[in-house]
C-alpha positions in Angstrom: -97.9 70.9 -44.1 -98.7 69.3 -47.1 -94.9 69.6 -48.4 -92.2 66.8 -48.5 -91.5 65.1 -45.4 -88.5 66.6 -43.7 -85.5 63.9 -44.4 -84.4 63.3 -40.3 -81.9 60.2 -40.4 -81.9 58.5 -37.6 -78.4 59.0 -35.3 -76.1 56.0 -36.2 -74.7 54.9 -32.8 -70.8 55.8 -32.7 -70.1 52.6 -31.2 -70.7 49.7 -33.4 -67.5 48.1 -35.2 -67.4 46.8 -38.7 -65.7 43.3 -39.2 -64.6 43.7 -43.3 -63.5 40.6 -44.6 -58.8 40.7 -45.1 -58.4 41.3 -48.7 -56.2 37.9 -48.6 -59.3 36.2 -49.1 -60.4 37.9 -51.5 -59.8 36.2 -55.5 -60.0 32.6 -53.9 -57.0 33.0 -52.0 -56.1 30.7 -49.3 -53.2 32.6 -47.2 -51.5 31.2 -44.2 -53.3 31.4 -41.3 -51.0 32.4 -38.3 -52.3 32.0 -34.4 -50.7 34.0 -31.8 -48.7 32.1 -28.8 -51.0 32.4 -25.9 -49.3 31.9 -22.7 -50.9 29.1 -20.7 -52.0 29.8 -17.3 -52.9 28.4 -14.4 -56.3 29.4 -12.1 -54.5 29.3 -8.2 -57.5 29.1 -7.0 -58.1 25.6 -8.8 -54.9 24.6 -8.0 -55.5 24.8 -4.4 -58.7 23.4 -4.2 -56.8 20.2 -6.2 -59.0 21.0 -9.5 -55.9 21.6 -11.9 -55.2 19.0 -14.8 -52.3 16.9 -14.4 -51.3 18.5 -17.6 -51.1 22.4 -15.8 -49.6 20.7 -12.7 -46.9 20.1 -15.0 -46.5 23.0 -16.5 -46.8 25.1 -13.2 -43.6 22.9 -11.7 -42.1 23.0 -15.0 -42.1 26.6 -15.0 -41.4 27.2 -10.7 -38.5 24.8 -11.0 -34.7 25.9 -10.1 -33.4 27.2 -13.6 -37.2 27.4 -15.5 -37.4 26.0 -18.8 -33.5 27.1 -19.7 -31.8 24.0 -21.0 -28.6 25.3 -19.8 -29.4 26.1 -16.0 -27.1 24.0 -13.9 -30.4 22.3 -12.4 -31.2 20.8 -15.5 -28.0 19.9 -16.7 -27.2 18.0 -13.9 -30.3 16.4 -13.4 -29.9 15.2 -16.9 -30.3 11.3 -17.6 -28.4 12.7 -21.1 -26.0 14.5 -19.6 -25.0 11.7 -16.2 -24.3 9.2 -18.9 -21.6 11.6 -21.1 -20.0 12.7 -18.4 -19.6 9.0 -16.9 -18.5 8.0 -20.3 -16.0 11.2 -20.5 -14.5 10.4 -17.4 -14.1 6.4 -18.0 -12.0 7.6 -21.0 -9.7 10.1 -19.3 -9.1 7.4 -16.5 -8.3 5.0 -19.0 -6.2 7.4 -20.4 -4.6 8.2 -17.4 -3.8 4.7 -16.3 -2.4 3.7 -20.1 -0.1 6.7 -20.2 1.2 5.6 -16.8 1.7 2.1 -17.2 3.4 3.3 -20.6 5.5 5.6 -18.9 6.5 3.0 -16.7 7.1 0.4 -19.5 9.4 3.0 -20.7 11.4 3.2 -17.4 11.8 -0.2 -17.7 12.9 -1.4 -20.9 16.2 -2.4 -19.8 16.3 -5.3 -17.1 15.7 -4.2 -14.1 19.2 -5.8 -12.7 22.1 -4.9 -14.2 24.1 -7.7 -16.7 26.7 -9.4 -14.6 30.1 -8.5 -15.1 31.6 -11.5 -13.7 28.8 -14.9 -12.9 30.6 -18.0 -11.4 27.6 -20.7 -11.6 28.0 -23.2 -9.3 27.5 -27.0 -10.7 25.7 -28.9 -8.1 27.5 -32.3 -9.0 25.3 -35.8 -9.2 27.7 -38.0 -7.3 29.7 -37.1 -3.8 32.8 -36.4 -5.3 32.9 -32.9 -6.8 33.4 -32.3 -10.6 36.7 -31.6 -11.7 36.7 -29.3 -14.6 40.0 -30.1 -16.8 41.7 -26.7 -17.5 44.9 -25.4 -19.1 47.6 -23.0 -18.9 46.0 -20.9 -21.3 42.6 -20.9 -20.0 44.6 -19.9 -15.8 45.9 -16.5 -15.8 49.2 -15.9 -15.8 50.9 -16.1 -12.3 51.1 -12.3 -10.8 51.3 -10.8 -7.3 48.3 -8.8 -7.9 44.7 -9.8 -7.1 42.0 -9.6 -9.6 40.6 -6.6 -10.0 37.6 -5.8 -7.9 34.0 -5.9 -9.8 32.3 -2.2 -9.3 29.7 -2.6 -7.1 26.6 -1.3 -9.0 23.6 0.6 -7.5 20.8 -1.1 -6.2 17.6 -1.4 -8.3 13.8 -1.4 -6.0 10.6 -2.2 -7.4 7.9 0.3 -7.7 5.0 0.1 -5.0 2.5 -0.1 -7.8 3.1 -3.7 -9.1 0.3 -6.0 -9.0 0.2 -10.0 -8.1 -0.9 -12.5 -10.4 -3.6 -14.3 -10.3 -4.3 -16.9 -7.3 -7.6 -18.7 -7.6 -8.2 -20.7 -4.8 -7.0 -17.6 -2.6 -4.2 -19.9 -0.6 -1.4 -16.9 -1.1 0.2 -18.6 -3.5 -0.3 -17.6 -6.9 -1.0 -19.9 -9.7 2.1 -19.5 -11.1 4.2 -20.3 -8.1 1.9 -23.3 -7.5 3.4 -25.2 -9.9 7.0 -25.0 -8.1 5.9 -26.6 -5.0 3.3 -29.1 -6.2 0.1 -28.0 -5.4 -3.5 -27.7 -6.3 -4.6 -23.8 -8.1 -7.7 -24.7 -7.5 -7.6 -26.3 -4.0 -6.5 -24.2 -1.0 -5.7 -27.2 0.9 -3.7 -29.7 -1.7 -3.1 -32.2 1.0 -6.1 -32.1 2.7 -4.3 -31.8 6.2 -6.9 -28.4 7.5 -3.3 -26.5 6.7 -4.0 -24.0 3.6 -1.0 -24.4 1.6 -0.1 -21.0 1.7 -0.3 -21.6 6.0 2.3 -24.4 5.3 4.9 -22.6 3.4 5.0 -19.5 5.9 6.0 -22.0 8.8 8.3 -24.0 6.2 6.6 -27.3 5.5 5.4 -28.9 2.6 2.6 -28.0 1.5 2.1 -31.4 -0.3 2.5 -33.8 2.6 -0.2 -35.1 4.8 2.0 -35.9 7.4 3.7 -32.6 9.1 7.0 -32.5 6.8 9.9 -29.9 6.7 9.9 -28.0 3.4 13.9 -28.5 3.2 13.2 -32.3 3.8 10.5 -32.1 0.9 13.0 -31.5 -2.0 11.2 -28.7 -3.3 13.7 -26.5 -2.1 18.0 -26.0 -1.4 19.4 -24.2 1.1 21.8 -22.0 -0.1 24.8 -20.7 2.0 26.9 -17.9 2.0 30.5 -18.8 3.6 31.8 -15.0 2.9 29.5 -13.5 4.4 27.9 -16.8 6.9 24.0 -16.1 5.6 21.6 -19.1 5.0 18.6 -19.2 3.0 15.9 -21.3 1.3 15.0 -21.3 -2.6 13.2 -23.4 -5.3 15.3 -26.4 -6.5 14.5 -25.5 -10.0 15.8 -22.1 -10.0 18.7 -20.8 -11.0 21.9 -19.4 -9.0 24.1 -16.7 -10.0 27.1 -14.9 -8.5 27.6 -11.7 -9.8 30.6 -11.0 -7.9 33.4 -14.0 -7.1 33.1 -13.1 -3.4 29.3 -13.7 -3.5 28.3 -9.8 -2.2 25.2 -9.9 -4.9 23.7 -13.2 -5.4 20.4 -13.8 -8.2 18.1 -16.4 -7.7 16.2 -16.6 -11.2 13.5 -18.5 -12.6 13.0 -19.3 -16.3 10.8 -16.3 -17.2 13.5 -13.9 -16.4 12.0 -12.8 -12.9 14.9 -12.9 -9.9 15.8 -12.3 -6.1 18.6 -10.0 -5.5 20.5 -11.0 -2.4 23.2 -8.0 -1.5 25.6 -7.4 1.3 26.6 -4.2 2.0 29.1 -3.3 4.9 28.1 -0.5 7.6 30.4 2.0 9.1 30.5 1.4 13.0 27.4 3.0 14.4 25.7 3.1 10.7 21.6 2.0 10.7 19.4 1.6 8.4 17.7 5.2 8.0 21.3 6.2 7.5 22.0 3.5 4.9 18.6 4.4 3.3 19.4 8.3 2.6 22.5 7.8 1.3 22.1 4.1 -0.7 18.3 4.5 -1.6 17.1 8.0 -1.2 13.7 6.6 -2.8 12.8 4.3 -0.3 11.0 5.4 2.8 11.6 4.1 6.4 7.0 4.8 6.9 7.1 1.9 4.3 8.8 -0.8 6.1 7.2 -3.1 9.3 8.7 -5.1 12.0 9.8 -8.3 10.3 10.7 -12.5 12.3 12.2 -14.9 10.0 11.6 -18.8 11.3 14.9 -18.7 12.9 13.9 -15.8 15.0 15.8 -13.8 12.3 14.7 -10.0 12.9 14.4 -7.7 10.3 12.2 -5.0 8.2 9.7 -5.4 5.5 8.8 -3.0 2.8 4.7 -3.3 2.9 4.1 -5.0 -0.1 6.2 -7.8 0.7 9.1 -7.3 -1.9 11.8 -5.7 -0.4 13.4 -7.0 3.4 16.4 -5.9 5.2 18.7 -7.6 7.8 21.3 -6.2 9.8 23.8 -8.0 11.9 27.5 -7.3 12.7 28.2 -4.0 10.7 26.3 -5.7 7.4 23.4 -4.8 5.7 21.4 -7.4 4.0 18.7 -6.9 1.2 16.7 -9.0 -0.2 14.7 -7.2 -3.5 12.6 -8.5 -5.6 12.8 -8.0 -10.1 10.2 -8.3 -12.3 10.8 -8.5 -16.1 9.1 -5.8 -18.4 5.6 -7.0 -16.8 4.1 -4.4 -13.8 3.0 -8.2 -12.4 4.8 -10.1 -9.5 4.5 -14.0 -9.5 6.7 -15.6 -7.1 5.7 -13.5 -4.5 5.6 -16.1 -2.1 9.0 -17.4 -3.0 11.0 -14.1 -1.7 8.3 -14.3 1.2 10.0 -17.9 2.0 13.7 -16.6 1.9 13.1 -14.1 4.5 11.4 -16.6 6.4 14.3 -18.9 6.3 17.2 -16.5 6.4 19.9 -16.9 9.2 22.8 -15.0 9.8 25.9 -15.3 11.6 25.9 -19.1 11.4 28.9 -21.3 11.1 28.6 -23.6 7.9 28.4 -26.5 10.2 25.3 -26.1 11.8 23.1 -25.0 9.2 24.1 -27.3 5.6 22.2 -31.2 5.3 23.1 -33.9 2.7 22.5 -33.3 -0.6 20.2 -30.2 -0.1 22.7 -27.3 0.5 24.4 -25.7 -1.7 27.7 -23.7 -1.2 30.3 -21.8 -2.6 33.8 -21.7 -2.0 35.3 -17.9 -1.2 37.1 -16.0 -3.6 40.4 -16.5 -4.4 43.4 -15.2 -7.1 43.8 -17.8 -9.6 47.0 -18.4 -10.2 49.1 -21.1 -12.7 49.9 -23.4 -9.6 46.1 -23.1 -8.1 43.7 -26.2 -8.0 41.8 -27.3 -10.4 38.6 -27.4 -8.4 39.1 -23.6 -7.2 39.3 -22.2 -10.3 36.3 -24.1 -12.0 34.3 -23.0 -9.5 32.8 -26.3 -8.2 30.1 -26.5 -5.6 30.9 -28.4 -2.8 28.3 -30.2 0.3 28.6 -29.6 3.2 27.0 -32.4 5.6 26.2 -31.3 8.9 22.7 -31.6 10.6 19.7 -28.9 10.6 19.0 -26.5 12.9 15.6 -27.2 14.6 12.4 -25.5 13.2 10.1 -26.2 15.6 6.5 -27.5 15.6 3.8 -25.5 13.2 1.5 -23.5 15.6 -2.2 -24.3 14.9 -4.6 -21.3 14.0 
């Protein structure tokens, strides 16, 4: 009883946890504290009674989303304000690519002239005064007297334009480009030079001046010749300042140049009886398509077929096939546009040489001969000669 007190410890619950302090700290040591990634979460319950932060709205859409939080999903890629603005920029630089290796390519096709160098070019002389020029010539110059006729020039292929030439420029919108305004006088920045409530370009496509307030013929304005064909009895218009050439002495392929090397190719071919014109086409110019030619009237009721973009027509009248074709230089641009546009519009066939040439605006050709040591002077230089009949009637320019 009196004894030492039994020693009973008190039962030390099994349950209580002992927080020691991570030997980094110990010594004054300062380690690197690292905080797990907690995954942020959003309460549903809040979201649909509208409690949510704008912040967890975010992140809910952000993570429900087509294609999550992956940079590379197609969603996000092509909702991309990053990714819209390199492709755009990739694909600018492939067109541009695209176009320039075309264009080259083209260039390339055409470093030689589109029409072939004449063989043979008689120029004609239009003379100043109404007796024709007399070119002296000699014995040596005139082939030597011989039964046989001069060799016959091979006929070369014809060349068309491509369909993907562009037009130059034409500011005041009048069809006539700014280029071509300067052959017939007019304004390039006035639709309406004269001021007559004609546009200029109106004018031209019925064949009158364009620079006249009064109604005036465009043969009668001296902006333009007629040129006619006695070998094959064709007439047309063309500038005054442009050039002719005869490729051939019998005048079968005619060239109508300007000074910038650009030309209209005039060609008569001859049909075999019952030949038409999707038979000339397969076997003379397999490229060209019959879809791409229209219904086409001349002035003169002249009827006829026009390739669509206006630089290629064809005529056909007693077994012959006319073309009239259109060359650029090395350029992919067209500027005289309007000025084949006019020689359809005033081409007639079949006419006799006196019904069609006027004073001092038509110009002709005499047909091809031998030459020989006793021929005339004037037939083997070549001189143009006038013919002085009256015009045919054009008619009065239709209103709009």
């Amino acid at each position: 009883m009196f004894g030492h007190k039994e020693n009973n410890p008190a039962p030390v619950p099994s349950d209580i946890k002992v927080v020691t302090m991570p030997t980094d700290f110990y010594g004054g040591k300062d380690p690197a504290v690292k905080f797990k990634a907690v995954e942020k979460t959003v309460d549903m319950a809040k979201f649909e009674e509208g409690g949510v932060k704008a912040s967890e709205k975010r992140a809910l859409d952000k993570a429900t989303v087509a294609g999550g939080e992956s940079p590379v999903h197609p969603a996000n890629i092509l909702t991309s304000k990053k990714f819209i603005i390199m492709a755009g920029i990739g694909l600018f630089i492939i067109f541009c690519l695209a176009v320039g290796g075309y264009y080259w390519w083209q260039g390339k096709k055409t470093t030689a002239e589109n029409v072939p160098p004449p063989v043979a070019v008689v120029q004609p002389v239009i003379p100043t005064t109404s007796a024709p020029e007399i070119v002296p010539t000699t014995t040596e110059e005139v082939a030597p007297t011989t039964t046989e006729a001069i060799p016959a020039i091979k006929e070369t292929a014809i060349e068309f334009p491509s369909m993907l030439l562009g037009e130059s420029p034409d500011f005041d919108n009048d069809k006539i480009s700014d280029v071509a305004e300067e052959i017939f006088g007019t304004d390039s920045t006035n639709p309406d030079t004269d001021g007559d409530k004609y546009p200029d370009g109106h004018e031209l496509f019925y064949l009158y001046n364009p620079n006249g307030f009064e109604p005036k013929k465009l043969l009668d304005s001296g902006l333009v010749k007629q040129f006619q064909n006695p070998s094959f009895n064709y007439a047309l218009y063309y500038p005054a300042n442009w050039a002719l050439g005869l490729v051939d002495t019998e005048g079968r392929q005619v060239l109508f140049s300007t000074l910038t090397g650009e030309n209209i190719e005039v060609r008569t071919f001859d049909l075999s009886p019952g030949e038409t014109l999707v038979d000339w086409l397969a076997i003379n110019a397999p490229t060209e398509r019959l879809a791409d030619l229209v219904d086409f009237t001349g002035r003169f009721a002249t009827l006829g077929k026009m390739r669509k973009d206006g630089l290629v027509y064809y005529f056909i009248s007693n077994n012959r096939l006319y073309a009239l074709v259109y060359h650029t230089t090395n350029s992919n641009v067209v500027n005289y546009k309007i000025v084949l546009e006019i020689m359809a519009r005033s081409f007639q066939t079949d006419v006799p040489p006196e019904t069609v040439a006027t004073p001092a605006t038509t110009v002709v050709f005499p047909e091809a001969v031998t030459p020989t040591a006793t021929a005339s002077a004037d037939v083997e230089s070549g001189t143009t000669t006038e013919s002085m009949a009256t015009p045919t009637p054009e008619g009065e320019m239709p209103l709009f």
